[in-house]
Backbone as JSON Lines, residues from 0, in Angstrom:
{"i":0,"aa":"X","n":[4.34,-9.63,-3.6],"ca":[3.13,-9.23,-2.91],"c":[2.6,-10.39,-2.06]}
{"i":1,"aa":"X","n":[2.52,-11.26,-2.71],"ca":[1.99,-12.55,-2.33],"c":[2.98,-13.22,-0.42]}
{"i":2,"aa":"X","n":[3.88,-12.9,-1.29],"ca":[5.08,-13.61,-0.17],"c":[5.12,-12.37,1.47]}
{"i":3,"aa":"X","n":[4.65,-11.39,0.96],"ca":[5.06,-9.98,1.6],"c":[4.12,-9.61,2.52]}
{"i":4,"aa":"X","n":[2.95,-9.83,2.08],"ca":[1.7,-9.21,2.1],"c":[0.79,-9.93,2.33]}
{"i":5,"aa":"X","n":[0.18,-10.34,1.13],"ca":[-1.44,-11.52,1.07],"c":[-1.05,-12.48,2.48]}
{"i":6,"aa":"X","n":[0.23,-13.45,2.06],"ca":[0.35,-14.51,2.79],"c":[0.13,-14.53,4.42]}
{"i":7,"aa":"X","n":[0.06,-13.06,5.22],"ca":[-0.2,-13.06,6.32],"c":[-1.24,-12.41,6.47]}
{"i":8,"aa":"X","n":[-2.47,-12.22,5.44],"ca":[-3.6,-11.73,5.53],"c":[-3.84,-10.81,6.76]}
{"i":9,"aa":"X","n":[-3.27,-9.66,6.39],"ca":[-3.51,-8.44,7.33],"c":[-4.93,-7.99,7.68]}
{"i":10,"aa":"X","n":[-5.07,-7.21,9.15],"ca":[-6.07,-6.59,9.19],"c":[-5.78,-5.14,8.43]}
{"i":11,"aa":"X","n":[-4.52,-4.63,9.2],"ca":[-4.0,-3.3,8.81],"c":[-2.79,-3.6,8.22]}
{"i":12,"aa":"X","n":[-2.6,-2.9,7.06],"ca":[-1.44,-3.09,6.05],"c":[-1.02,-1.33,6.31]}
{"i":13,"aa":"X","n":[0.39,-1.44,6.46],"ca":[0.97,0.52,6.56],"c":[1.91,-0.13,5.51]}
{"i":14,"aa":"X","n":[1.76,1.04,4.65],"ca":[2.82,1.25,3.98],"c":[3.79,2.69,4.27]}
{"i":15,"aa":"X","n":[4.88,2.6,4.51],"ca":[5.3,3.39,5.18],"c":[6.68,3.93,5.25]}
{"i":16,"aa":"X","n":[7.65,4.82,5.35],"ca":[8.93,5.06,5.21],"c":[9.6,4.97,4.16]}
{"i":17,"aa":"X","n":[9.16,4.98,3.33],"ca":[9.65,4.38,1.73],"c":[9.48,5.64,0.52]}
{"i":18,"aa":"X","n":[10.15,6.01,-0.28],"ca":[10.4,6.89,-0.96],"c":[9.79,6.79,-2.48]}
{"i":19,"aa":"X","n":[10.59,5.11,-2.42],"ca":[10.22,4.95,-4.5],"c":[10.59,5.33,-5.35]}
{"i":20,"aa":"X","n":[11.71,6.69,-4.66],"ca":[11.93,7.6,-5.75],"c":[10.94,8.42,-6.03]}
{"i":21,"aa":"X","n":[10.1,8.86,-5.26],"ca":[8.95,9.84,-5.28],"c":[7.69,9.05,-6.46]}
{"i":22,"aa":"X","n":[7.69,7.78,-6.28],"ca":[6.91,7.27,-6.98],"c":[5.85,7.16,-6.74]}
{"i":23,"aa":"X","n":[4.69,7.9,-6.55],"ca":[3.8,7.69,-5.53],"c":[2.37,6.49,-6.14]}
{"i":24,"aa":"X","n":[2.7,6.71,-7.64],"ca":[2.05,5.34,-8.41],"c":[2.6,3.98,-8.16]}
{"i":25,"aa":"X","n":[3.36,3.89,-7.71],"ca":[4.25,2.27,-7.34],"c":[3.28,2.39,-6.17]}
{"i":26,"aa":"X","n":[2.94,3.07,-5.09],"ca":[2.97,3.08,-3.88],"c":[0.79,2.66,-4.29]}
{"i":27,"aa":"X","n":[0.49,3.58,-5.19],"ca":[-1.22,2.84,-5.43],"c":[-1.15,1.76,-6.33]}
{"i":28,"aa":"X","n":[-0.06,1.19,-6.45],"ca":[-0.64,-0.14,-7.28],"c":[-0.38,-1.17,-6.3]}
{"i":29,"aa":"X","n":[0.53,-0.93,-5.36],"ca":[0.59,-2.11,-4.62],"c":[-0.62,-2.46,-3.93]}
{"i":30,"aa":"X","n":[-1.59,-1.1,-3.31],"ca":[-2.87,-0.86,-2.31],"c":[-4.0,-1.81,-3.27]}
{"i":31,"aa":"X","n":[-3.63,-1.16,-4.73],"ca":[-4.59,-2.31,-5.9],"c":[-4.26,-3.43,-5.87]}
{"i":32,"aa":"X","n":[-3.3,-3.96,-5.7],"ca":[-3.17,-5.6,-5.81],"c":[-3.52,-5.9,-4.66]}
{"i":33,"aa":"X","n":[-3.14,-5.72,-3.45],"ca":[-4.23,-6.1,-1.89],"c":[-5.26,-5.68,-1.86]}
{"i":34,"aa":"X","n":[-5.94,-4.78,-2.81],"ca":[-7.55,-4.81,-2.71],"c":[-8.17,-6.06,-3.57]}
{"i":35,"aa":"X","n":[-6.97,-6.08,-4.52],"ca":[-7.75,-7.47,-5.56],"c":[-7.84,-8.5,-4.95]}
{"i":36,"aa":"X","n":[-6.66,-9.13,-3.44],"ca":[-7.13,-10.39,-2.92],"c":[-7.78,-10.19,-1.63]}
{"i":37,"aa":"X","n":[-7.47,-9.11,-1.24],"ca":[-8.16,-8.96,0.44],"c":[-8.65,-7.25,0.41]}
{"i":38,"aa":"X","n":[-9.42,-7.59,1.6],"ca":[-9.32,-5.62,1.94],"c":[-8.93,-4.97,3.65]}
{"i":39,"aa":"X","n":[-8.21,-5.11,3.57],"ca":[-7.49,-4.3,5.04],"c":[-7.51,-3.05,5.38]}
{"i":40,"aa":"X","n":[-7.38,-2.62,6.22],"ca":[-7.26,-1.42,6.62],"c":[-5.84,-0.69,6.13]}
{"i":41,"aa":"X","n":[-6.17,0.58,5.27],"ca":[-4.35,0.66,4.97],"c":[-4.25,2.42,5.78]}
{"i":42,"aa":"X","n":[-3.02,2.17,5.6],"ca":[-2.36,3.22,6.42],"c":[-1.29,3.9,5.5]}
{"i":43,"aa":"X","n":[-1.13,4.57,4.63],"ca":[0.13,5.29,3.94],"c":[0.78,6.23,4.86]}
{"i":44,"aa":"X","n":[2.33,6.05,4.77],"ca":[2.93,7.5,5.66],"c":[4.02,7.86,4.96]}
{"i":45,"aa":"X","n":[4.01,9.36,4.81],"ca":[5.47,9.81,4.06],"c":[6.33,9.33,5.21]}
{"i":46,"aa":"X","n":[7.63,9.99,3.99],"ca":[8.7,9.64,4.77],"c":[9.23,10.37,6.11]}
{"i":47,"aa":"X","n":[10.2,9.73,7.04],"ca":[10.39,10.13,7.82],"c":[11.81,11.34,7.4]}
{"i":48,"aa":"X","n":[12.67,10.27,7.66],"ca":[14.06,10.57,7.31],"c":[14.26,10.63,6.27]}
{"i":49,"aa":"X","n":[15.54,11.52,5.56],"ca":[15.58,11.3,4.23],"c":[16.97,12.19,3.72]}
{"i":50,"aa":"X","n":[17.02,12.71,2.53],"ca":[17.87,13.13,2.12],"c":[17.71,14.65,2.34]}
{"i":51,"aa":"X","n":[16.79,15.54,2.7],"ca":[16.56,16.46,3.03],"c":[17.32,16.78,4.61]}
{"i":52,"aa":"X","n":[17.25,15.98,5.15],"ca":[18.19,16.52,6.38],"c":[17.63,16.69,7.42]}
{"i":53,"aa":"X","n":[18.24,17.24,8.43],"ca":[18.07,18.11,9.65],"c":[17.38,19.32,9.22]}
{"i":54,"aa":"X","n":[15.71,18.75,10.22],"ca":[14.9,19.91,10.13],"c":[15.01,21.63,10.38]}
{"i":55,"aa":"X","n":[16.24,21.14,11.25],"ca":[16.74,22.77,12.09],"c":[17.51,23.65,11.4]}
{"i":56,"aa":"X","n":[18.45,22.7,10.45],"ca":[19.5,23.65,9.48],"c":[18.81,23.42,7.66]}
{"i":57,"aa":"X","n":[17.42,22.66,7.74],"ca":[17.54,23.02,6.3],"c":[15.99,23.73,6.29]}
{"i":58,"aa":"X","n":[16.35,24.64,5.41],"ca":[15.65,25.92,5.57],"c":[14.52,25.72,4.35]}
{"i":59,"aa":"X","n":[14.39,24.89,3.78],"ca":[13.32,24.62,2.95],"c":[12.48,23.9,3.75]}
{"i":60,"aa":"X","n":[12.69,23.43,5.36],"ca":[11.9,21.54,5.59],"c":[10.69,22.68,5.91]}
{"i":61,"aa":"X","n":[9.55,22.03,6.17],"ca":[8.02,22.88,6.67],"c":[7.22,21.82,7.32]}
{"i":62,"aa":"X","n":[6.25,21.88,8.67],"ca":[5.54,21.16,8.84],"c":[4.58,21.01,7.85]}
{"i":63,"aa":"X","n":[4.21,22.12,7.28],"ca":[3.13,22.13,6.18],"c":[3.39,21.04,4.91]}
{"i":64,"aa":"X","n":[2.96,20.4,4.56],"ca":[2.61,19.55,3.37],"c":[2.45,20.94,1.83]}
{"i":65,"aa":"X","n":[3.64,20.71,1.32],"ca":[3.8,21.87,0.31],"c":[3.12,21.24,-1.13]}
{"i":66,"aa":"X","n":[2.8,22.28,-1.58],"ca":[1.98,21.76,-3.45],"c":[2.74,21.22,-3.89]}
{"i":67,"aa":"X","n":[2.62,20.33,-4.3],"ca":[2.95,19.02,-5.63],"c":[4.75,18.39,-5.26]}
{"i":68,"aa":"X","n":[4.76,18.49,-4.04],"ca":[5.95,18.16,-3.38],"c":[5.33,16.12,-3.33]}
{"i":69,"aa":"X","n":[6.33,15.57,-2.93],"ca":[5.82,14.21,-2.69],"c":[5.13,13.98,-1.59]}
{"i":70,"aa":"X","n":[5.03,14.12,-0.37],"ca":[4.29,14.11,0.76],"c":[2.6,14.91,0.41]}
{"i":71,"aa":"X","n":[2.8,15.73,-0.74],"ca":[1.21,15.95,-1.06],"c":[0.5,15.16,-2.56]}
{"i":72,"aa":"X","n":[1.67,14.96,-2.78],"ca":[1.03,13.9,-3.82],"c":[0.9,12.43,-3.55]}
{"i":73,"aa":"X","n":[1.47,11.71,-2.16],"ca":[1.07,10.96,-1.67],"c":[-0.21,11.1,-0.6]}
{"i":74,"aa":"X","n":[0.03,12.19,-0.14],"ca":[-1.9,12.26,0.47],"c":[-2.88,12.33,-0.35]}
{"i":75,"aa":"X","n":[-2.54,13.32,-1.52],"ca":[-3.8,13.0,-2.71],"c":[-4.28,11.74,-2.63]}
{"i":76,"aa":"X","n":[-3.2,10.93,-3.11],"ca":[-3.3,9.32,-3.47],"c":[-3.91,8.53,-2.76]}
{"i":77,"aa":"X","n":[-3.48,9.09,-1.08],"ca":[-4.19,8.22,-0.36],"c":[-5.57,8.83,-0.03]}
{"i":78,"aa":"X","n":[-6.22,10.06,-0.05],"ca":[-7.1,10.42,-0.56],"c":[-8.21,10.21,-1.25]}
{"i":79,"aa":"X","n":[-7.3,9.91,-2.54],"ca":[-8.34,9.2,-4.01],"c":[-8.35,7.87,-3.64]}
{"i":80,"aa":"X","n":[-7.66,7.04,-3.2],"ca":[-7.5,5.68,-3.01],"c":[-8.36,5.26,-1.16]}
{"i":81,"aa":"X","n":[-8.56,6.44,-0.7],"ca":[-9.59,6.28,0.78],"c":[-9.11,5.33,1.68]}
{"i":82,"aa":"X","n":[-7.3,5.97,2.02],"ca":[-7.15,5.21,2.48],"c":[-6.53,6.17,4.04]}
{"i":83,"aa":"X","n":[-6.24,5.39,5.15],"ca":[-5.26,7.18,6.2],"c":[-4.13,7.27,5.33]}
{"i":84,"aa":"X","n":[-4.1,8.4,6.15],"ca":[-2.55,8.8,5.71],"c":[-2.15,9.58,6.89]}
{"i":85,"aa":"X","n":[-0.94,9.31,7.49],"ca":[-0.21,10.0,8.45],"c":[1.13,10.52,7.96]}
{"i":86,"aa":"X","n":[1.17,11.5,8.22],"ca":[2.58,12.0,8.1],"c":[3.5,12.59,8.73]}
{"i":87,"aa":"X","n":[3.97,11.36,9.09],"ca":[5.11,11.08,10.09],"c":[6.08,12.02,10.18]}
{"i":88,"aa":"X","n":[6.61,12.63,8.88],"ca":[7.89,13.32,8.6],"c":[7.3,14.83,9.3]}
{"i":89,"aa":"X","n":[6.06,14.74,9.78],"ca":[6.09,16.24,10.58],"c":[5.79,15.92,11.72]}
{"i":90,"aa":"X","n":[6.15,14.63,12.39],"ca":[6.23,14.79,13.57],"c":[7.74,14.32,14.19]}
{"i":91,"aa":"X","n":[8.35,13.78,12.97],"ca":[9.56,13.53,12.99],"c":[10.39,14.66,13.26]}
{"i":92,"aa":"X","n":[10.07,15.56,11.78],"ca":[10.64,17.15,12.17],"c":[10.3,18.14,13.59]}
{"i":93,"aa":"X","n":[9.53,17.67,13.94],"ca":[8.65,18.62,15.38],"c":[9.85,17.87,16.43]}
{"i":94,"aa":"X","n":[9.99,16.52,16.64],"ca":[10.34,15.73,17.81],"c":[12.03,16.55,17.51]}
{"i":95,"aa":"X","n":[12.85,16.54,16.24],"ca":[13.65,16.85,16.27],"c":[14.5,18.25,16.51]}
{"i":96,"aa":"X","n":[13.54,19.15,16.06],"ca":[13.4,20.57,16.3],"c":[13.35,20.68,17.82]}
{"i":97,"aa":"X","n":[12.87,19.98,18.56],"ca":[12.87,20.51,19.83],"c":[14.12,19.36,20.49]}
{"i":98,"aa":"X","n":[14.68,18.62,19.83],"ca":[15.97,18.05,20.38],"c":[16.97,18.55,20.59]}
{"i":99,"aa":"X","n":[17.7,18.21,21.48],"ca":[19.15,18.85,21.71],"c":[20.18,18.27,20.94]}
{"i":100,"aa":"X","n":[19.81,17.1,20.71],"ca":[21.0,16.55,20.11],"c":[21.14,16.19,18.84]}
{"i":101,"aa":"X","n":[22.36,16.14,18.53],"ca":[22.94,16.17,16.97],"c":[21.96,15.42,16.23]}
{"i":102,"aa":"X","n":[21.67,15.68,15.17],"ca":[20.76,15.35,14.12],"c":[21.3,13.54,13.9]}
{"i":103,"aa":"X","n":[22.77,13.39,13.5],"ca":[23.12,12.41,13.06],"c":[23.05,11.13,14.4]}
{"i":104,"aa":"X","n":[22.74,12.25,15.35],"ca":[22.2,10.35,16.6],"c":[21.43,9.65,16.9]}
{"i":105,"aa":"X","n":[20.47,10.15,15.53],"ca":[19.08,9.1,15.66],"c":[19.69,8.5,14.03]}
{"i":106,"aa":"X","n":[20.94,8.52,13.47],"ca":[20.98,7.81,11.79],"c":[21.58,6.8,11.91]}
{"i":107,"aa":"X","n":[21.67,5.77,11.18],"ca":[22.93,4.94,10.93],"c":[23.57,5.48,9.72]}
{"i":108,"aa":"X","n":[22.7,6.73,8.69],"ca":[22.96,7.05,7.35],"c":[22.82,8.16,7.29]}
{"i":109,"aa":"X","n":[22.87,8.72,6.15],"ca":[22.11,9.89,5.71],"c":[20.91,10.16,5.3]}
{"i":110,"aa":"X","n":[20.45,8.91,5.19],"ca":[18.83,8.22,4.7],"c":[18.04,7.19,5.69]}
{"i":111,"aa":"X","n":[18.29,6.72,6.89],"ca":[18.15,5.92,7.43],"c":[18.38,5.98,8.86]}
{"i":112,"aa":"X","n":[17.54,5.55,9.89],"ca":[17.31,5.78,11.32],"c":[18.0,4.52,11.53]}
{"i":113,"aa":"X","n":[18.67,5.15,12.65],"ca":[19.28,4.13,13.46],"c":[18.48,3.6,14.65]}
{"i":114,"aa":"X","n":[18.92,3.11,15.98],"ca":[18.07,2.1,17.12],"c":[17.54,3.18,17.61]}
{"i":115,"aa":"X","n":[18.14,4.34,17.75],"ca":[17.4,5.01,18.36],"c":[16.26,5.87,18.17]}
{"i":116,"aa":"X","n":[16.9,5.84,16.35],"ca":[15.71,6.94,15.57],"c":[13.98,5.98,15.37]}
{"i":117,"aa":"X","n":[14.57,4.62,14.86],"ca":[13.4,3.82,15.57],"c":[12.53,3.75,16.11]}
{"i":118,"aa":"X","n":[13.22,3.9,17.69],"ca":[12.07,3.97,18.8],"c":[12.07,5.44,18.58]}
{"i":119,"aa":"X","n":[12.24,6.0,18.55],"ca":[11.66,7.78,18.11],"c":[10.01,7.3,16.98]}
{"i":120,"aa":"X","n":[10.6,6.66,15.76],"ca":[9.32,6.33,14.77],"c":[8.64,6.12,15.52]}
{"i":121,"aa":"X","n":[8.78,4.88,16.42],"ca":[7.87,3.88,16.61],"c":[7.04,4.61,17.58]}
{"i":122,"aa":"X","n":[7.7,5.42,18.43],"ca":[6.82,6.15,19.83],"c":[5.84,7.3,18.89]}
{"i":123,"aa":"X","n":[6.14,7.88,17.74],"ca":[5.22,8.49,16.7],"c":[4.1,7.88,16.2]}
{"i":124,"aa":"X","n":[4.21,6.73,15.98],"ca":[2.98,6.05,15.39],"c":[2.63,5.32,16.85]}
{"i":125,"aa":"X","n":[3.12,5.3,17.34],"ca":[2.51,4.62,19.07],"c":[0.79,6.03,18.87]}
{"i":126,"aa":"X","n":[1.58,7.16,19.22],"ca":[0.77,8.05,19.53],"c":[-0.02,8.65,18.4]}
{"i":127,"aa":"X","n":[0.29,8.15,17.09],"ca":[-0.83,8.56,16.34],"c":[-2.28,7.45,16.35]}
{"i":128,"aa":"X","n":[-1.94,6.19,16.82],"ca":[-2.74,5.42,17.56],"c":[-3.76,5.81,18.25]}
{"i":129,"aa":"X","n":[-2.87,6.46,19.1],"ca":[-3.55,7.06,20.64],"c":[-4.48,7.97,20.0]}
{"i":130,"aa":"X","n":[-4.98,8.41,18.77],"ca":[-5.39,9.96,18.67],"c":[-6.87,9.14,17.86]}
């Protein structure tokens, strides 16, 4: 934390893209240990990419934030903990849904954005900025 975090005394701390293993208590204890030495502005965001896939062929994905799925038990959290929360993974799914191209040319993985999926994130939180 110290080495990660404290040491560059943030204004805004995002925690962000990260899974945990659907841990969404790993994800409020870390927000507790940077409230115990500082207080920043935090930002939580589900995930983007993941093991779920291509929004277009998997027929479970939803923009909607579903009951007791991880993306709503991390807004609770950030919620109870008063902190934002953006969730990226539905604008991830929106940008991709209306793409032409193959799912796998924004990955380097099956879990993981490549250079291009990147600047895809990054132009997402550019514009959740903007809002």
């Amino acid at each position: 934390m110290k080495d990660f975090v404290l040491d560059y005394k943030p204004d805004l701390l995002i925690i962000g893209g990260i899974s945990n293993r659907d841990d969404v208590e790993s994800i409020r204890n870390v927000i507790k240990q940077v409230r115990e030495k500082q207080n920043p502005e935090i930002i939580v965001m589900s995930k983007a990419v993941g093991k779920e896939g291509d929004p277009r062929t998997n027929s479970e994905w939803t923009y909607e934030i579903v009951e007791n799925t991880y993306r709503d038990r991390l807004r609770k959290m950030a919620e109870e903990e008063k902190v934002e929360f953006f969730d990226i993974e539905k604008y991830w799914g929106e940008y991709i849904k209306n793409s032409d191209l193959p799912y796998d040319t924004f990955l380097r993985d099956p879990v993981h954005a490549n250079e291009l999926g990147r600047i895809v994130l990054a132009y997402l939180l550019f514009y959740y900025f903007l809002e």
